[in-house]
C-alpha positions as CSV (number, residue, x, y, z in Angstrom):
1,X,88.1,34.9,1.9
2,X,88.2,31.2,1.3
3,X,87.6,29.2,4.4
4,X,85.7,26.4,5.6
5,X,82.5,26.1,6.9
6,X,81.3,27.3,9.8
7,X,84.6,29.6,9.7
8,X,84.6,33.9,9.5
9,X,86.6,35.8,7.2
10,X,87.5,38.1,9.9
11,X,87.3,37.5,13.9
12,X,86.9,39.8,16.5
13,X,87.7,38.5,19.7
14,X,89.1,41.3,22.0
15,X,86.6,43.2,24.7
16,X,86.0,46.2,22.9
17,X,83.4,47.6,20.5
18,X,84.1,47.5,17.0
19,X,82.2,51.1,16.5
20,X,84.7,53.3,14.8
21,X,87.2,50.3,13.9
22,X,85.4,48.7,11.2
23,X,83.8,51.1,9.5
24,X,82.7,51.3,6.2
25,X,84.0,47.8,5.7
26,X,82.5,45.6,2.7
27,X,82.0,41.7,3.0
28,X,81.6,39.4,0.9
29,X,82.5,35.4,-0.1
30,X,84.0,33.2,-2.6
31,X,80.6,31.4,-4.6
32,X,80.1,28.1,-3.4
33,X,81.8,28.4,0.2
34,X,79.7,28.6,3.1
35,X,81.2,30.9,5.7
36,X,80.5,33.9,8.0
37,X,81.7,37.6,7.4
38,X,82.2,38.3,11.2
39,X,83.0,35.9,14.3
40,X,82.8,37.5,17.5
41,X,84.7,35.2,20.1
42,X,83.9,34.7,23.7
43,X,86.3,37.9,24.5
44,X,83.9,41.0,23.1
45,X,81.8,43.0,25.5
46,X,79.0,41.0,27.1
47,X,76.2,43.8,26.7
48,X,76.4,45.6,22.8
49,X,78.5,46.4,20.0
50,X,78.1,48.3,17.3
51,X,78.8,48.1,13.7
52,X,78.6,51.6,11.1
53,X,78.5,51.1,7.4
54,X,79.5,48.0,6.6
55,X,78.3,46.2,3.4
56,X,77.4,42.5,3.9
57,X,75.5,42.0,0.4
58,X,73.5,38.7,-0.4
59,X,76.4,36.5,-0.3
60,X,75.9,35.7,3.7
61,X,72.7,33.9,5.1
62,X,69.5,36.1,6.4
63,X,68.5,33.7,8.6
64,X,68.4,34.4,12.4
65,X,69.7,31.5,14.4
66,X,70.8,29.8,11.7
67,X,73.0,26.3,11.8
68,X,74.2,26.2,8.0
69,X,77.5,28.0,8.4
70,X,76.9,30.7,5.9
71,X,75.1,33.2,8.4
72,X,76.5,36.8,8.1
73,X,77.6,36.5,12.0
74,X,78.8,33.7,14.1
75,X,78.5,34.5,17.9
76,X,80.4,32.1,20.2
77,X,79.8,32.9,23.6
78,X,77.0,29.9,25.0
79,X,75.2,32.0,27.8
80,X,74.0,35.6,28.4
81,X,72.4,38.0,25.9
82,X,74.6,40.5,23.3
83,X,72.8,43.2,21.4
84,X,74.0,43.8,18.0
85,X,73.6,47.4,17.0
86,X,74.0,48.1,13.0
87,X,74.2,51.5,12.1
88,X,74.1,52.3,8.2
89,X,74.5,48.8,7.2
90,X,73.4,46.9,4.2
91,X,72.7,43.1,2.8
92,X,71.7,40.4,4.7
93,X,72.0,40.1,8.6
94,X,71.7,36.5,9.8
95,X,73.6,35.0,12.8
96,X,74.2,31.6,14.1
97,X,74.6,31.1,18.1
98,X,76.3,28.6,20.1
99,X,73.9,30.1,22.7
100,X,73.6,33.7,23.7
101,X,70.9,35.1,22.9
102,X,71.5,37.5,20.0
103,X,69.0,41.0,19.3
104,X,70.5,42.6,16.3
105,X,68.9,46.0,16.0
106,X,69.1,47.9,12.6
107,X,69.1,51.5,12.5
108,X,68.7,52.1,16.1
109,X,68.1,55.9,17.8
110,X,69.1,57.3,21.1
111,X,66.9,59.1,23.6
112,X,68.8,60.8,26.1
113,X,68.6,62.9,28.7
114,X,71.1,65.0,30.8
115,X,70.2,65.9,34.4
116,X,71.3,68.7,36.2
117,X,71.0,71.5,38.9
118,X,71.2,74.9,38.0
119,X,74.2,75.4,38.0
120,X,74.8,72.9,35.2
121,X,76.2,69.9,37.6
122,X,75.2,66.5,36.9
123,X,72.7,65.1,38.9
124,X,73.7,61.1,39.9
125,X,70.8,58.9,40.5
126,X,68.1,60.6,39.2
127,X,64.9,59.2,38.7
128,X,63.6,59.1,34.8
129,X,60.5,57.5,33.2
130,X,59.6,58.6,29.9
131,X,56.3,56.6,28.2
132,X,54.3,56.9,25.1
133,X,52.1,60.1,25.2
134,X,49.5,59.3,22.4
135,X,48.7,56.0,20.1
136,X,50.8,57.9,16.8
137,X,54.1,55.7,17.4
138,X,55.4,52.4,17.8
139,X,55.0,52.1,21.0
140,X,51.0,50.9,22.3
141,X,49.3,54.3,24.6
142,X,47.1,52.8,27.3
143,X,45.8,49.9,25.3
144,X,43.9,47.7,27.1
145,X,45.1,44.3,28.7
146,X,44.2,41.2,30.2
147,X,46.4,39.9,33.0
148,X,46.8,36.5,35.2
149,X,49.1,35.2,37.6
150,X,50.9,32.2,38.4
151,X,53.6,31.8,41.2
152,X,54.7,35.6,40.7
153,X,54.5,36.0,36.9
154,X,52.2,38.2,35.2
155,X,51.4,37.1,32.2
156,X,49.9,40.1,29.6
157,X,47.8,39.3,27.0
158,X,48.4,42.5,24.2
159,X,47.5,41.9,21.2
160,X,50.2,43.4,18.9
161,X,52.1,44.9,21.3
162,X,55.3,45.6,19.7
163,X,57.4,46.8,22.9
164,X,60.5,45.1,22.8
165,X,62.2,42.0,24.8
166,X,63.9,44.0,28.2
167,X,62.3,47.2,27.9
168,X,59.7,48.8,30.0
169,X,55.8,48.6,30.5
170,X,53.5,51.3,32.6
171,X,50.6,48.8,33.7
172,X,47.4,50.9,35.3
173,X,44.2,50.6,36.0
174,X,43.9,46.9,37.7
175,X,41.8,46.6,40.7
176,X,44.5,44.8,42.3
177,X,47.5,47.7,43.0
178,X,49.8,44.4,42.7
179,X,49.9,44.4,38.9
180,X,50.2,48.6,38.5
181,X,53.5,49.4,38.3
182,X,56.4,50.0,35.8
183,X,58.0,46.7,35.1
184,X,60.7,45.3,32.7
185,X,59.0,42.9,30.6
186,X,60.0,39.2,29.1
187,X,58.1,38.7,25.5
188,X,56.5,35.6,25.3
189,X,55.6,36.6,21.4
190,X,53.2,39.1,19.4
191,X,50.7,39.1,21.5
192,X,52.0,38.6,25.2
193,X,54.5,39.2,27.2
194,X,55.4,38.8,31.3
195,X,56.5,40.9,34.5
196,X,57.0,39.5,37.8
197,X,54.5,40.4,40.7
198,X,53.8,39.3,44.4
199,X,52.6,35.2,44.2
200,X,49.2,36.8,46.0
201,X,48.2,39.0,43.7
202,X,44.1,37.9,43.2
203,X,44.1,36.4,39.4
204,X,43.1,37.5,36.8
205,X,43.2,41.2,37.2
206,X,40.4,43.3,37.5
207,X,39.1,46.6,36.8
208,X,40.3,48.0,33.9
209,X,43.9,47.7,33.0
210,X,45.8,49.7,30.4
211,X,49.4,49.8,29.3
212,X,51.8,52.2,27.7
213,X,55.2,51.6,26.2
214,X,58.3,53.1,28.0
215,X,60.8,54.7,26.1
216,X,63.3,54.8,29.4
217,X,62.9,53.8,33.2
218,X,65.7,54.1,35.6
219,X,68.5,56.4,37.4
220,X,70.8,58.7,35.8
221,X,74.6,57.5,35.5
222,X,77.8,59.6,37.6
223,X,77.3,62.0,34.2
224,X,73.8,62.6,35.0
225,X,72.6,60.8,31.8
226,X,70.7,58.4,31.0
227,X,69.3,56.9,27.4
228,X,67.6,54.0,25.4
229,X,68.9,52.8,21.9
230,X,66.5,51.0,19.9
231,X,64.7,51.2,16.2
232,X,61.6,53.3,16.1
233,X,59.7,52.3,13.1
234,X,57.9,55.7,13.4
235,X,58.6,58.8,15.5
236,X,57.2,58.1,19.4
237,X,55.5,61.3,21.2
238,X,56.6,60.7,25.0
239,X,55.7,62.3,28.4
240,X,57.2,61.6,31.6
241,X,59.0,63.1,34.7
242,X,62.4,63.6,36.2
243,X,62.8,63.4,39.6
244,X,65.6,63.5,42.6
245,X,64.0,64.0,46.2
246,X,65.3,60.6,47.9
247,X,67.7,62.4,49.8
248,X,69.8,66.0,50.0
249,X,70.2,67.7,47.8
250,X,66.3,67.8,47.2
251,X,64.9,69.1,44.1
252,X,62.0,69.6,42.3
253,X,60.5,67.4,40.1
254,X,60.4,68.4,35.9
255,X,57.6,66.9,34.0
256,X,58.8,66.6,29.8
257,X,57.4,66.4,27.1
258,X,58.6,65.6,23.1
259,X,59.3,63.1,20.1
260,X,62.0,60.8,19.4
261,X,61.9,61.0,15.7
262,X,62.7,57.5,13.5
263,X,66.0,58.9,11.8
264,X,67.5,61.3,14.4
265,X,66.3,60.3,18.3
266,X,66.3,62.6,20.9
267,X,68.4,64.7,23.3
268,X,67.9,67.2,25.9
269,X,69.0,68.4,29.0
270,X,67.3,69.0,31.8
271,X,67.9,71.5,35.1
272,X,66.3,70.5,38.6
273,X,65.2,73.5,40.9
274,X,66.5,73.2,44.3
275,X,63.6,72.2,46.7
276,X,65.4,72.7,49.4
């Protein structure tokens, strides 16, 4: 394409994902015109989108928030957050922003899980936390911490922590039961990162703290599933348990074990006894 500055040779402005419609495409731009491969308007889905084998060579901009006009991507929407999930992709990924807050993840993998009785019916709802199991992957194994609090955040001082922005943290060990708990986390940087806790929490933490890296923390969707996509650098040994005893149907809770490998994630499925 030849277009001004600041302009996309192709736009994508309609509220679904792109995965499986532009495939396989190959980008590039005329020498000596700075534009964008891709704008995605304010009309695309607000959480993710993904993009599978497209080609973006060195003619677009690497630079991540980028205000030259030549960046590979040009996001328009001004508030929220958009994940940008790039599956088999090549050349250079930088974006500009006219303000959400862009995570572009290259070569992500899936860890899921299916939960069901059995009989092989999805279980809605049910409880799932999966964590590091050993120091061998990405994600840090009951490293040790320092924590403080201010006005109900918990700030984390981990050196080289390497969990990622949203994601989960296990936090044991502290004196004050306040600051223990599985909590989404905000990175500050390399080294840091925050949770929210009760404003009287004593500060700084005693005891001992550790934390571990979760792989997923929640309930299981109206399928029974639940998942995490994100790039593993390495393959992450996990541990965790599955659980559903809030209220009838009871069942039993499953402890699991395993490795989401770097290239090919993880799946399984997983049948709850009836404790009831």
């Amino acid at each position: 394409p030849n277009v001004a500055a600041n302009n996309s040779g192709l736009v994508w402005n309609v509220n679904t994902d792109p995965s499986g419609l532009l495939d396989n495409m190959t980008f590039s731009k005329t020498a000596g015109t700075a534009h964008h491969a891709i704008e995605f308007g304010t009309g695309i889905p607000t959480t993710s989108i993904t993009l599978n084998g497209c080609d973006f060579g060195t003619d677009f901009s690497a630079t991540a928030g980028g205000s030259v006009g030549d960046e590979t991507f040009h996001f328009l929407d001004t508030t929220g957050t958009i994940t940008l999930n790039l599956v088999g992709c090549t050349g250079n990924f930088g974006y500009r922003t006219e303000g959400v807050v862009v995570t572009i993840v290259a070569d992500p993998v899936t860890t899921e899980f299916t939960v069901t009785d059995t009989s092989g019916t999805p279980i809605s709802g049910a409880r799932v936390l999966i964590e590091a199991s050993t120091g061998a992957g990405p994600l840090p194994f009951e490293e040790s911490v320092s924590i403080v609090q201010t006005a109900g955040t918990a700030t984390v001082t981990h050196t080289a922590h390497g969990i990622p922005d949203g994601t989960s943290v296990v936090i044991r060990g502290a004196t004050q039961n306040g600051y223990n708990k599985v909590a989404v986390i905000s990175v500050v940087n390399a080294n840091s990162y925050t949770y929210s806790v009760d404003s009287g929490t004593v500060s700084p933490a005693t005891g001992s703290p550790v934390a571990s890296g979760c792989l997923i923390s929640g309930t299981t969707n109206g399928s029974g599933i639940i998942n995490d996509t994100r790039v593993l650098s390495t393959s992450q040994p996990f541990k965790g348990f599955i659980r559903s005893s809030s209220g009838s149907p009871y069942y039993q809770p499953a402890n699991v074990t395993g490795t989401a490998n770097s290239t090919s994630g993880f799946s399984a499925t997983v049948a709850l006894l009836s404790d009831e």
